[in-house]
C-alpha positions in Angstrom: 75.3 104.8 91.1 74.8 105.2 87.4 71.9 106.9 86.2 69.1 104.9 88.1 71.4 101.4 88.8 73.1 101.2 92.1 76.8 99.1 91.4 78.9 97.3 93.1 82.2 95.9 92.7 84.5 95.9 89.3 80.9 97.6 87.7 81.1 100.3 90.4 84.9 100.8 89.2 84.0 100.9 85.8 81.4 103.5 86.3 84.0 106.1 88.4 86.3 105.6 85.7 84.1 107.1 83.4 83.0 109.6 85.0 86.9 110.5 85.2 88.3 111.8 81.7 91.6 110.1 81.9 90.3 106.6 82.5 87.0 107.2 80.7 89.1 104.8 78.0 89.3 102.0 80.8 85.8 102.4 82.3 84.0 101.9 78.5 86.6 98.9 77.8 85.5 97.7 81.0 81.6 97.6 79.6 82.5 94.6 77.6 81.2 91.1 79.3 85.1 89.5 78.7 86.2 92.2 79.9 83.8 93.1 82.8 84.4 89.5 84.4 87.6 89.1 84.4 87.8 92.5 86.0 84.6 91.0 88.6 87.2 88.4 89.5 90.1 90.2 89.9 88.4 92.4 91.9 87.1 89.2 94.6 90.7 88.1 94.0 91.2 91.2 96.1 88.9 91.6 98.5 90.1 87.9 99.8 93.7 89.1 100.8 92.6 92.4 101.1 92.4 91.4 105.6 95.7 90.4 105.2 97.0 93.5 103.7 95.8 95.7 105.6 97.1 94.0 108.7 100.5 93.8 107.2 100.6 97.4 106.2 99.6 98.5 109.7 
């Protein structure tokens, strides 16, 4: 949550990464819309193998 917006996915990334002074630089690159979808689709990249991961890694 960010201010009064719930987020999800990359946007929800984005937001921690602010909120963390290390990556702030990364969460306010991620605020531009090039940026912000590529990072949307990376992150649905993930959560497609994400089943098989975790079953490999158990």
């Amino acid at each position: 949550m960010e201010g009064e917006r719930i987020l999800s996915g990359a946007a929800a990334f984005a937001a921690m990464w602010r909120a963390i002074p290390a990556l702030r630089w990364l969460g306010v690159l991620a605020r531009f819309g090039v940026v912000e979808r590529l990072l949307e689709r990376a992150y649905l990249g993930f959560l497609s193998v994400r089943p098989r991961l975790q079953r490999l890694l158990k």
